[in-house]
C-alpha positions as CSV (number, residue, x, y, z in Angstrom):
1,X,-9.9,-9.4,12.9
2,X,-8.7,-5.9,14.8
3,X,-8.5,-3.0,13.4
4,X,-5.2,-1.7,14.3
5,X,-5.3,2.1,12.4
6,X,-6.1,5.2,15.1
7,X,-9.9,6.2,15.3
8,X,-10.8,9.8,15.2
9,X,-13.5,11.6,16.8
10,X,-16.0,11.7,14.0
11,X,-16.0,15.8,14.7
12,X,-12.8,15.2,12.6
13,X,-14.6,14.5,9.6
14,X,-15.3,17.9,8.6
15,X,-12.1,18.4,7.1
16,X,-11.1,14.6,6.7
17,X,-13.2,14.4,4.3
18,X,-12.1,17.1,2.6
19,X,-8.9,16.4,2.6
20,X,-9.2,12.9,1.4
21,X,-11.7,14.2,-2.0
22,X,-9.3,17.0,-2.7
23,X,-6.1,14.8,-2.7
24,X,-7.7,11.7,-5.1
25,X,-9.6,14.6,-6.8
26,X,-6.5,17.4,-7.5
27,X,-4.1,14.0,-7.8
28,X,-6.7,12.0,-10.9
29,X,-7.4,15.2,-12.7
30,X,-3.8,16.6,-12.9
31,X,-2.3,13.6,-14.1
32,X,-4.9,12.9,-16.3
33,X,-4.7,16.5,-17.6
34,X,-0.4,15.8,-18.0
35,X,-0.9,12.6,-19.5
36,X,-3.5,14.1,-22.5
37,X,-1.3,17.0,-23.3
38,X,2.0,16.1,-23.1
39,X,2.1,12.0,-22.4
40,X,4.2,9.8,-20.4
41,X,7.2,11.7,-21.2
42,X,10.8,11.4,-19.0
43,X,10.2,12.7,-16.1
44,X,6.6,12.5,-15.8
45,X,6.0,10.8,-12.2
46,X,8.4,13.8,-10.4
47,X,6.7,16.8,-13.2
48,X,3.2,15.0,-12.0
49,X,4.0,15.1,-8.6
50,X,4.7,19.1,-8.6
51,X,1.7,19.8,-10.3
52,X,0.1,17.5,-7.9
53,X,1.0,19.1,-4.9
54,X,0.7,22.9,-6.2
55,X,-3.4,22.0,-7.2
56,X,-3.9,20.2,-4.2
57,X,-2.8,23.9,-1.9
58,X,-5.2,25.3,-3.6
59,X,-8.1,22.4,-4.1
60,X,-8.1,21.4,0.0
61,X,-9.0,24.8,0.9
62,X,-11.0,25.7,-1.6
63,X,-13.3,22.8,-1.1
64,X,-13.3,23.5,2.8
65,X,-14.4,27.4,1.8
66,X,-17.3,25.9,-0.8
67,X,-18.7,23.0,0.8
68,X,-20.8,24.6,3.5
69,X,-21.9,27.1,1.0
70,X,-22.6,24.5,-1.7
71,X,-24.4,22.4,1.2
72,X,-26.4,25.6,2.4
73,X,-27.6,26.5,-1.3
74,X,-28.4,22.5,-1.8
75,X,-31.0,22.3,1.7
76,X,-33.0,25.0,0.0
77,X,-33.9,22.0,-3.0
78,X,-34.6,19.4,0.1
79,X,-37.4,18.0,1.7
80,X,-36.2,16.3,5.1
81,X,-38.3,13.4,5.8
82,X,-40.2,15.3,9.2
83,X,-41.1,17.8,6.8
């Protein structure tokens, strides 16, 4: 069996990565934030998918802005193995 989907260079996966967490992220937590305060009302799959994509413009580039700084703060709590 081939895998037919186009590779990427995995220097790509610095903001592949990103973009794939902030989209399941911003997409899980908005619905699930419209479904416990207002419910499946009429409407809610094209009201869900605004909200969607207005908390995904600002999740992607948030988490591209915080992740090196979260990752710098976290190697100061590491031991790497040649240490």
């Amino acid at each position: 069996m081939t895998n037919k989907f186009p590779k990427f260079h995995p220097k790509h996966l610095a903001w592949l990565m990103p973009l794939m967490l902030s989209a399941i992220m911003s997409g899980t937590i908005s619905c699930f934030n419209m479904w416990m305060n207002l419910g499946f009302i009429d409407g809610f799959l094209s009201i869900w998918l605004h909200a969607w994509s207005i908390s995904w413009l600002v999740a992607f580039p948030l988490i591209l802005v915080m992740l090196p700084l979260v990752r710098k703060f976290l190697m100061k709590f590491i031991v790497l193995p040649n240490e």
